[in-house]
Steps between C-alpha positions, in 0.01 A plus 500: 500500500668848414530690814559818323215824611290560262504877308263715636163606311580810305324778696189683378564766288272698720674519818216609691434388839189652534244574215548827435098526383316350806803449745507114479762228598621261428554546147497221284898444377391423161770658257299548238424875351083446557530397862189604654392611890284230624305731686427787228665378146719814477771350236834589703742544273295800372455639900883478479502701191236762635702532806820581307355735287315664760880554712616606202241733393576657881830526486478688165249749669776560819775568250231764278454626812827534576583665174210775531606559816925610376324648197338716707829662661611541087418855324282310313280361766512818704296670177284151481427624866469897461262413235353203551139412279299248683371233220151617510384882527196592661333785381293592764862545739639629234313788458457563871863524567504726174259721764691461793832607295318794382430569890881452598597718250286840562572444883896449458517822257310659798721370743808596286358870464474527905773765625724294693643826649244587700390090588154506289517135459399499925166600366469140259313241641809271426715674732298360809543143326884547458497655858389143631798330358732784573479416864469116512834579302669709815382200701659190277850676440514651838600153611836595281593805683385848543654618127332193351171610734496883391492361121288183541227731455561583197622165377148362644306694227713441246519100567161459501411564125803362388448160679131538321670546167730212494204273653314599240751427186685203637205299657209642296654548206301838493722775327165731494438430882941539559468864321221615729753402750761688377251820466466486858889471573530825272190678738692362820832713362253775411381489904862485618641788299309786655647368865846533336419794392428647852809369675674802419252771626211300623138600496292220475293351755621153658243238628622664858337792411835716471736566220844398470589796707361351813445151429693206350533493134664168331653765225663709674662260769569297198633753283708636827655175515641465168626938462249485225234783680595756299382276157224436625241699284687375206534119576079550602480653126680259333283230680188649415576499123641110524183434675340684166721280301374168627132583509557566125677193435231299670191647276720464245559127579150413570383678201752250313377189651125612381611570181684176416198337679270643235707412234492151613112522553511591146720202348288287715164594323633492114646155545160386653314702238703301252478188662 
């Protein structure tokens, strides 16, 4: 009698423990390519197949994902992201945020056309909402120091529509919704300038109720502190017009993204109209 083993089967060309349909087991070990589940008849050579095409199909999406993801860090995906077109256009939005640009736009060249020498942007209701953030802002950086305090405030209201603006590109992918943003960082220099202004003979009124005179003013002991006092109705100038700049630039950016939206609107109708 040979006393030699016997080869082993040849193993299913499955190699599934478990049916990958209804979670069976055992499997039978047959190694033929139409081995069925006993429990549901799922073929499992094709489960195999499904299964690597469906790990495959996922690893392709990490890597495009990946990819969009360095592409947008490129100058060409930072424009992809300025102006981004969603796939579909709505008309209805459309048209309201042609409105609401309109809005923007009359109350920034009002803003703009405030005298920032004699702190007539205190009168806009957007000076109480900057005035908000202005504080929480001496609050947050006073845990740096007093220097970092004394300027927090201003940082505060500066922070705030900026943090809305990027939210609003990267995560929403909203370059209309990232330009109202910017408008608002362009009215927040606007609201700041007249307070430079007054460091170096101050009249306005503080929220103490005194002017810089009498009371503490984040210019002047700011201003102090660097030897630049004596600037200080030019550097408040010269922040007023940058904050001019920017609230241009943003209607100007919006009205871009509407524009290339309606132009999309527009390719999108002829090809269905041809279609």
């Amino acid at each position: 009698m040979n006393s030699r083993p016997a080869l082993d089967a040849p193993a299913a060309p499955h190699g599934l423990l478990r049916c990958p349909k209804c979670g069976h087991h055992p499997l039978p070990a047959d190694p033929s390519p139409i081995a069925a589940c006993p429990a549901c008849g799922v073929i499992l050579a094709k489960a195999v197949q499904a299964q690597r095409l469906g790990s495959r199909a996922m690893l392709e999406a990490r890597r495009a994902r990946r990819r969009d993801g360095a592409q947008a860090t490129s100058s060409g995906g930072l424009i992809d992201l300025l102006w981004h077109i969603p796939e579909r256009v709505d008309t209805t939005q459309w048209w309201l945020r042609a409105a609401l640009l309109a809005a923007f736009a009359i109350w920034g060249l009002r803003l703009v056309a405030l005298d920032h020498r004699d702190g007539e942007m205190a009168a806009s209701f957007l000076h109480g909402v900057f005035v908000v953030f202005h504080e929480a802002g001496h609050v947050v950086f006073g845990l740096f120091g007093e220097w970092l305090g004394v300027l927090g405030g201003t940082l505060g209201q500066l922070l705030m529509p900026i943090v809305l603006m990027i939210a609003l590109l990267v995560r929403n992918r909203d370059p209309f919704g990232a330009a109202i943003g910017l408008w608002f960082v362009g009215v927040s220099l606007l609201d700041v300038a007249p307070y430079m202004y007054d460091a170096r003979d101050p009249q306005l009124m503080l929220l103490t109720g005194t002017t810089g005179e009498n009371g503490p003013h984040d210019w002047i002991y700011l201003f102090s502190s660097l030897g630049w006092l004596s600037k200080a109705q030019a550097i408040g100038t010269a922040t007023h017009r940058f904050g001019a700049v920017v609230v241009l630039l943003a209607m100007a950016w919006a009205a871009s993204v509407l524009w290339l939206q309606w132009r999309a609107a527009g390719n999108a109708a002829r090809q269905a109209s041809d279609a």
